[in-house]
C-alpha positions in Angstrom: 5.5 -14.1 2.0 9.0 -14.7 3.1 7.8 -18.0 5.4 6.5 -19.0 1.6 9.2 -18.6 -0.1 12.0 -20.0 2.1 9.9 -23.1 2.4 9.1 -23.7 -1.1 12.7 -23.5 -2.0 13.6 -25.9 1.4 11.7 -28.5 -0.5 12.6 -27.5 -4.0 9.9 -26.5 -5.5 8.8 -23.6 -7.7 7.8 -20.0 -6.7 5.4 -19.1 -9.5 2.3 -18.0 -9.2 0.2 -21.3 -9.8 1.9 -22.3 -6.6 1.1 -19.3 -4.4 -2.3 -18.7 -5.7 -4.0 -20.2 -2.3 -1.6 -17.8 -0.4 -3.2 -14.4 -0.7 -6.7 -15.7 1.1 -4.9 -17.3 4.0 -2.6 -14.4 4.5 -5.9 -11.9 4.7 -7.2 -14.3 7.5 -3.7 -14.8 9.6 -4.1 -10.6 8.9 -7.7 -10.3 10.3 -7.3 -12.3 13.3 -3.8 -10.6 14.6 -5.0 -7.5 14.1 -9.1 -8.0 15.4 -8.0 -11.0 17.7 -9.4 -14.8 17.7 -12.7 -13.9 19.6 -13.7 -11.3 17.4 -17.6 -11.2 16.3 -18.3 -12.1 12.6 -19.5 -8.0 12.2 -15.9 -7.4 13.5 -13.8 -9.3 10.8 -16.0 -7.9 8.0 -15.3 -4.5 8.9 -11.5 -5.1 9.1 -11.8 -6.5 5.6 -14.4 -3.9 4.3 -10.6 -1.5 5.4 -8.2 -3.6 4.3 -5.9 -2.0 1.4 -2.3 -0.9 0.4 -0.4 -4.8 1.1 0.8 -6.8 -1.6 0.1 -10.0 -2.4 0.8 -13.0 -5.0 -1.4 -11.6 -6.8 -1.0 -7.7 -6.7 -1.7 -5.0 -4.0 -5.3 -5.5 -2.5 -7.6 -3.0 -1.9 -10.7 -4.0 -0.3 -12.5 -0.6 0.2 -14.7 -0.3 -2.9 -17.5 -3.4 -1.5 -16.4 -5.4 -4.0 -14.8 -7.7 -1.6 -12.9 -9.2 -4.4 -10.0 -7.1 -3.0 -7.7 -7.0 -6.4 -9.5 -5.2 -9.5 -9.1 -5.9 -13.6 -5.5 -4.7 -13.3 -4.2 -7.9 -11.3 -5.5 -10.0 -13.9 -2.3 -11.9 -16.4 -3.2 -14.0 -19.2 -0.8 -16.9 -18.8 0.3 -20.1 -21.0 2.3 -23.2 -20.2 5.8 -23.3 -21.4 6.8 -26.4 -21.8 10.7 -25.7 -22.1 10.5 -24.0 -18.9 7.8 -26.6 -17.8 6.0 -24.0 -15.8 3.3 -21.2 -16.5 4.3 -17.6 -18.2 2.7 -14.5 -18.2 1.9 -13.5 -21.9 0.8 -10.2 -20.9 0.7 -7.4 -18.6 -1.7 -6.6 -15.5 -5.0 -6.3 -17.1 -4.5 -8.4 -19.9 -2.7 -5.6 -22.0 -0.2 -6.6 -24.5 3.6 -7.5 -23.5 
């Protein structure tokens, strides 16, 4: 997250979540792989995902241990509009689409 951040705002550019959204699914992966090494066995990395849980993310704290392998449940989701005065996107309501 920090590598993100510091080079988003190097080349001036917004940390929002529209911006980060790819980062989550590449983070998991540089995660697998340091922790099961590069010549782990496809059943290998699926366990270690299957286990995964308790880090946060861009786009809330992923748990992978229900089989859902979605990782983040109803309570990560944000209804969001764009705001044109702020010319970016804004979260009109809390995790799980609950009023502000």
């Amino acid at each position: 997250m920090a590598l993100y951040a510091a080079g988003m705002k190097d080349n001036g550019m917004p940390q929002d979540f529209q911006t980060g959204n790819g980062l989550g699914s590449g983070e998991d992966r540089h995660r697998c792989v340091a922790e099961v090494g590069p010549n782990a066995t496809a059943a290998q990395l699926h366990a270690y995902i299957e286990d995964l849980h308790g880090y946060t993310g861009i786009t809330g704290t992923y748990d992978f241990r229900d089989g859902s392998q979605r990782g983040l449940g109803v309570d990560s989701t944000l209804i969001m509009r764009w705001d044109p005065e702020k010319s970016g996107f804004v979260s009109v309501s809390k995790g799980g689409g609950a009023p502000l």
